[in-house]
N, C-alpha and C positions, 0 to 999 in steps of 0.2 A: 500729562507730561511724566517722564517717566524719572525720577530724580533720587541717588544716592547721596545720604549723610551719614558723614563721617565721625561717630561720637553723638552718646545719647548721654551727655549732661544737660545740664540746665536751658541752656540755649537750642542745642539737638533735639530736644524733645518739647521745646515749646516750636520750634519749627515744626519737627513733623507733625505735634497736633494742631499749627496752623492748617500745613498745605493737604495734610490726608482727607479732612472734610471737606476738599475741593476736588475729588475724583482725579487727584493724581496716584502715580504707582510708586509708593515711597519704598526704598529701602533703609534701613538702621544697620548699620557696623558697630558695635562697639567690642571693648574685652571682656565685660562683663554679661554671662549669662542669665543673672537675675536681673539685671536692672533690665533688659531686651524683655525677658517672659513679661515684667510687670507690666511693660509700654505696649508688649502687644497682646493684653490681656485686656488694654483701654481703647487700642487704636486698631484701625484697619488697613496693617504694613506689614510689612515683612520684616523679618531681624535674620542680622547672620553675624554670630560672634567670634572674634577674630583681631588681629592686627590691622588697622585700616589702612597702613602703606604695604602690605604684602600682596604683589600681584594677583595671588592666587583666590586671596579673600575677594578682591575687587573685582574677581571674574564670578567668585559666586556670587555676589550682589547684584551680578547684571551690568560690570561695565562695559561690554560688548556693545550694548545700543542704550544705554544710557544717555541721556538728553543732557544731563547736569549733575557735578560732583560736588556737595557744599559739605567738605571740610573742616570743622568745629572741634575737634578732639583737645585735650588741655596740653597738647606739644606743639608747637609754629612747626620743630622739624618733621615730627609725622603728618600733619596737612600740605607741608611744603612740597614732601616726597610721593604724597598719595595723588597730587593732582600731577605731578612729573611722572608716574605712574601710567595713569588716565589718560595723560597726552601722549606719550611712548606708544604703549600699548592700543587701547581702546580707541585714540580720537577723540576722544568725549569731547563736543564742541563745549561746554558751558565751565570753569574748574577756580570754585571759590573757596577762597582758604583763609580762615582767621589766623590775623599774626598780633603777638601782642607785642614783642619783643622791639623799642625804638630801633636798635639800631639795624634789625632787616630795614624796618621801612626806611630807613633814610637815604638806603640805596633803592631807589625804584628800577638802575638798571638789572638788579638780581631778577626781576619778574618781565620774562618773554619767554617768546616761545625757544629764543638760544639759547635762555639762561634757563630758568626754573619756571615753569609753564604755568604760572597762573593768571590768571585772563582778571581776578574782581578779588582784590585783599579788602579783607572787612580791620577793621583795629578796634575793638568793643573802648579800649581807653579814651582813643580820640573821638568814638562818637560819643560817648558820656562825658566827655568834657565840652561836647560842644553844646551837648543839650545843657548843660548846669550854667553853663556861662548864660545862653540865651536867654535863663530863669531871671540869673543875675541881672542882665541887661532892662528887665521887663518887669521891676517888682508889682508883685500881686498874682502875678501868672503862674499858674501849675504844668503849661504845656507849652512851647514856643516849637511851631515847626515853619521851616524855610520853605517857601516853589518858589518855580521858575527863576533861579538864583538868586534868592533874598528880594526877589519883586514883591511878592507877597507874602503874608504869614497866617497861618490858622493858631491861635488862640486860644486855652483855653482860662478860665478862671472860677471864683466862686463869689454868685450875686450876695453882697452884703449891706445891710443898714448902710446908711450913709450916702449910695451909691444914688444920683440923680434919677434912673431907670427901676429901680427897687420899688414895687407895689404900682408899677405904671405897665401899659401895656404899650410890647416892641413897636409900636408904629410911630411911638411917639421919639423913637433916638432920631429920626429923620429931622424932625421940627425941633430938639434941643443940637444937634450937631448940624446945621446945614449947611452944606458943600463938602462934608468928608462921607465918601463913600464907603460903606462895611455892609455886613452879611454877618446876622445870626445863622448860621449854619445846625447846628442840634443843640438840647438842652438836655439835661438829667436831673431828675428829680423823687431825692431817694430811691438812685439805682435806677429807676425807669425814663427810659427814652420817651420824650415829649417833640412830636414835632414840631417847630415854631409858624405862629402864622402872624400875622401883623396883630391880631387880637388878643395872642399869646399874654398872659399876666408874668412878670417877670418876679418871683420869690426869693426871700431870703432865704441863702441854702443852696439854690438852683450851682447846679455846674453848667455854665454857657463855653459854647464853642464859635468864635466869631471871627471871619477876614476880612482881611483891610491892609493897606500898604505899612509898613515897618512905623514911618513918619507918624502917623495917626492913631498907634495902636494905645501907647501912653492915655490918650485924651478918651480914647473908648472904653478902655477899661474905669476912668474916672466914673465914667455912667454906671459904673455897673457895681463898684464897691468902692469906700473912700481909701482914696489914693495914697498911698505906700508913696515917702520919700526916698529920691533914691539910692540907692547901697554905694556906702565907701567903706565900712570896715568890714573884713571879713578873715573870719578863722578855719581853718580847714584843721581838722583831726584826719593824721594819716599819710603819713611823707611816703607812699608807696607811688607807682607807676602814675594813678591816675589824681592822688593829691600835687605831685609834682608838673604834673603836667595843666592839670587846673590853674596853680600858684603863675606856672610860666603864663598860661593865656592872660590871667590877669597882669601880668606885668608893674608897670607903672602906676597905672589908673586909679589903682586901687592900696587901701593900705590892708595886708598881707600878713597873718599870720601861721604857721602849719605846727601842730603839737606833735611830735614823734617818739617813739618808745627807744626807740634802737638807737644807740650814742655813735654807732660808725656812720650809722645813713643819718643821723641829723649832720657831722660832719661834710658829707656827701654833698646835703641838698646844701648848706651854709656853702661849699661851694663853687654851686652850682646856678645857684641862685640870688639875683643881684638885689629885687626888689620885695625880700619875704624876709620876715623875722621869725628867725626856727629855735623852737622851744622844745629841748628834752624832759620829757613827762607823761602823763596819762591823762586822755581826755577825759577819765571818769575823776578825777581828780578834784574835787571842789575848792578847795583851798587854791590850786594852780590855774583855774579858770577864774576865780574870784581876783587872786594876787594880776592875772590880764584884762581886767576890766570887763568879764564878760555882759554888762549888762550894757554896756556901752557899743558893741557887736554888734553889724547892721544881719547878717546870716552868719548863722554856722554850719559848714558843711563836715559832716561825720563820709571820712571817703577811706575807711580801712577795711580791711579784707574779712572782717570778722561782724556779721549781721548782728549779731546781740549787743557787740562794744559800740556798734554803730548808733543802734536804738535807744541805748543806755547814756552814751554822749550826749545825742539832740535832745532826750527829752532832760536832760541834767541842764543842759545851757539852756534849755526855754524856761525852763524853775528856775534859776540865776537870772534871766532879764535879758536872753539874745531876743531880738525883735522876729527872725526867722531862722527855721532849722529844716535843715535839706537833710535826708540819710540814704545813702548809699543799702539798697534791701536788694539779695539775691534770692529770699525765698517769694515765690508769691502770695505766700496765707502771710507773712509780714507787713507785708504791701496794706491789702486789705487792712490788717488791725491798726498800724500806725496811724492810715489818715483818718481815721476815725476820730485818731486823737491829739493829743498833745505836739506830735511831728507835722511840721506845716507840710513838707512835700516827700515822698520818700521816691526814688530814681532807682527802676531795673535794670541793671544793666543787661537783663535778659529781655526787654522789650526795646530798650534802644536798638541793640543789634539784632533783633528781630526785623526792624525798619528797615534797618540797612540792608538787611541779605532779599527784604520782600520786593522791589522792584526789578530786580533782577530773573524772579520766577514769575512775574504778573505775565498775561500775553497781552499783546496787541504791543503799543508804542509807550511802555510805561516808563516816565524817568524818576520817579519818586514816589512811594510808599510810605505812609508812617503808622503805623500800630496806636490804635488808641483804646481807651479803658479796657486794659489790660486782655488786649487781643477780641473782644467783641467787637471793633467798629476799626474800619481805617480812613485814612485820607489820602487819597491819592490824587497825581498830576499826569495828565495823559495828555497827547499830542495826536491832534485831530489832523486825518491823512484823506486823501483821496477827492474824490468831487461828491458831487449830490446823487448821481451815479452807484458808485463805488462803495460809499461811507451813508453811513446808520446815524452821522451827528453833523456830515459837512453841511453846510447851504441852510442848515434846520434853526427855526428857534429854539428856545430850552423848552418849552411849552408844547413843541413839536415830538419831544425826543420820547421813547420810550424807555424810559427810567423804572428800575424797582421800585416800590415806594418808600424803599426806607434808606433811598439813594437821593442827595440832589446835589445838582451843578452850585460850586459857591460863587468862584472867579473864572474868568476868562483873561489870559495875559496875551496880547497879541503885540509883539515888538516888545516895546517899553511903554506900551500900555498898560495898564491895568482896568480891566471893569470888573466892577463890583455886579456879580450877575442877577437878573432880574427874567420876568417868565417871555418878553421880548427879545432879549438879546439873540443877537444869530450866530452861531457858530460857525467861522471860515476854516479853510485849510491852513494848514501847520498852527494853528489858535493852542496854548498852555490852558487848557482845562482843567480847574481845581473841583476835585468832586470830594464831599464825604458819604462814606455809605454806614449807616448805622447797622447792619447786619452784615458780616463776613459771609455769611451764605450766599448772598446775593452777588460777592463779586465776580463770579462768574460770567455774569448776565453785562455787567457794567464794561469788564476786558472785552466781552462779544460787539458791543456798541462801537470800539475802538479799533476795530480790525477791519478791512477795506476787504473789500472779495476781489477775487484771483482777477479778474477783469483788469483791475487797477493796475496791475505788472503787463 
């Protein structure tokens, strides 16, 4: 596939070193010359340095037969204008464009093809606020992702003492849980991929990834570490774009505080906001964390713009006596060193929106992607097409299917069904197939299972 990106920050350049080791033809736009040599001194793409809404750039990058424009530069108006560009000029059928700014989105009629020509807005704010809430909803969990519209969830957590399944081996959750269906789906242990088999020893330490319907997920994680009561007070450091939008998701539900530097925007969110108690000050602040009862804090979330104040809040409020600390990490080597320690969870916003933009380039019938341990593994939702004919998965059991092996079927959602998949189950047509593949190399092979031959039309 032949695909231009718009902007090699952060985001830019964990995409293309997604999609480039999948034998696609990437191009990079950015304005910066160095930062392009570096990316393509790593990567096997092309770079063309420049303005990414000037026609004339977007012809040398190949938008004449470009398949897809993915838009990411740090201006809504330069990706708004590069894909009204693309459509103008080029046709580009595919033209995705990150907007951060609420108030575009709030008008959806701004984006057609009358208006402003983009076909797939990503919001990196709102997908990070939905993953932190989901954390929220879910204590003990590191990973909460949605298929087939919230019918199922993939799971992740860490097996600890306590946990009923701890030092047992997985065949036994069947006979402590019986009648709630789930799937261990992968394990890691100390960074290495363990496949799970019924004999599997389940250690303290292990990161388990497991599905099962939303209802049940509570009760399964019980088995697997002692259960986290769950969250009503929570502090957010950071009254920016995506602490304010946080504060709004929780609303009511929850008791709500946000620490803000800036005395006009605490103003703002006081506001703007009916159910948050907005505090003028500095999360690194001891005395003002102490003076809010931080030790009484069910999570604290660190969501400011600034990776060090972020690291330095959470591990500050987990030494004061918050139960858990969320932080907000733009770098990826921060990632890595916090969960090692003191930081219970730290949230990419460069791997969230990484998710978002990856189903949109999968082939075959892909409606959802999610990025996992930090771009080596993903989980994906594919929609099985065609007859037995046609299709590489219809009419087949999973036992049938030719799978990578460091790929497997977890769920099957058919209607408002849900099954929990087993090496019988058969796969129909239009069936919500939940796959995790623990090697990104292999998804290649996994989108070719999901594509129906020409026969089918």
């Amino acid at each position: 596939m032949k695909i231009i990106i718009l902007g090699a920050g952060q985001v830019g350049q964990s995409l293309a070193r997604h999609l480039s080791s999948e034998a696609n033809d990437i191009t990079v736009v950015d304005q910066s010359p160095q930062v392009l040599r570096d990316l393509q001194d790593r990567l096997d793409l092309r770079t063309i340095a420049g303005e990414a809404s000037h026609p004339d750039i977007l012809e040398q990058a190949g938008g004449m037969d470009a398949e897809m424009i993915i838009a990411v530069t740090n201006s809504d108006e330069t990706n708004m204008v590069a894909c009204q560009v693309a459509y103008t000029l080029f046709h580009t059928p595919l033209k995705i464009a990150r907007v951060r700014e609420s108030s575009y989105l709030d008008h959806n009629q701004l984006f057609s093809p009358e208006a402003i020509a983009v076909d797939v807005l990503i919001s990196p704010e709102q997908l990070v606020t939905e993953h932190i809430f989901r954390l929220i909803k879910h204590p003990g969990a590191l990973q909460v992702l949605d298929f087939a519209g919230g019918k199922v969830q993939l799971v992740a957590t860490t097996a600890q003492e306590g946990g009923a399944l701890v030092g047992q081996e997985l065949r036994m959750l069947a006979s402590h849980m019986p009648g709630i269906k789930s799937r261990v789906v992968a394990i890691f242990r100390n960074g290495e991929s363990i496949k799970p088999t019924g004999r599997t020893l389940i250690r303290d330490g292990d990161e388990v990834f497991f599905v099962a319907s939303p209802k049940n997920i509570r009760a399964i994680t019980s088995e697997l570490r002692k259960l986290d009561r769950p969250y009503k007070k929570i502090m957010i450091a950071g009254g920016g774009n995506i602490g304010m939008r946080f504060a709004e998701v929780l609303g009511d539900r929850y008791h709500v505080k946000i620490i803000e530097r800036d005395p006009s925007r605490c103003r703002y969110l006081a506001e703007n906001l009916d159910h948050a108690i907005i505090l003028n000050g500095d999360a690194v602040d001891e005395e003002l964390l102490n003076e809010e009862n931080i030790q009484g804090v069910d999570v604290f979330v660190a969501l400011t713009s600034d990776d060090e104040a972020n690291i330095l809040s959470a591990m500050l409020a987990k030494k004061l006596g918050a139960r858990k600390v969320m932080s907000l990490v733009n770098r990826p080597a921060y990632s890595l060193l916090i969960e090692s320690g003191i930081v219970d969870v730290a949230v990419s916003p460069q791997q969230v929106t990484l998710s978002g933009l990856l189903r949109h380039v999968r082939r075959g019938d892909i409606v959802a992607v999610h990025s996992l341990r930090r771009g080596a593994a993903e989980a994906i939702e594919a929609i099985a097409h065609g007859d037995e004919k046609t299709s590489k998965v219809v009419g087949r059991r999973i036992d049938e299917i030719d799978l990578p092996d460091s790929a497997s079927i977890a769920a099957v959602v058919r209607g408002s069904e849900v099954i929990v998949a087993s090496h019988d189950s058969k796969i129909l047509a239009e069936d919500h197939v939940i796959l995790f593949v623990g090697d990104k190399k292999r998804i290649p092979e996994v989108e070719a299972l999901f594509q129906v031959s020409v026969s089918f039309f």
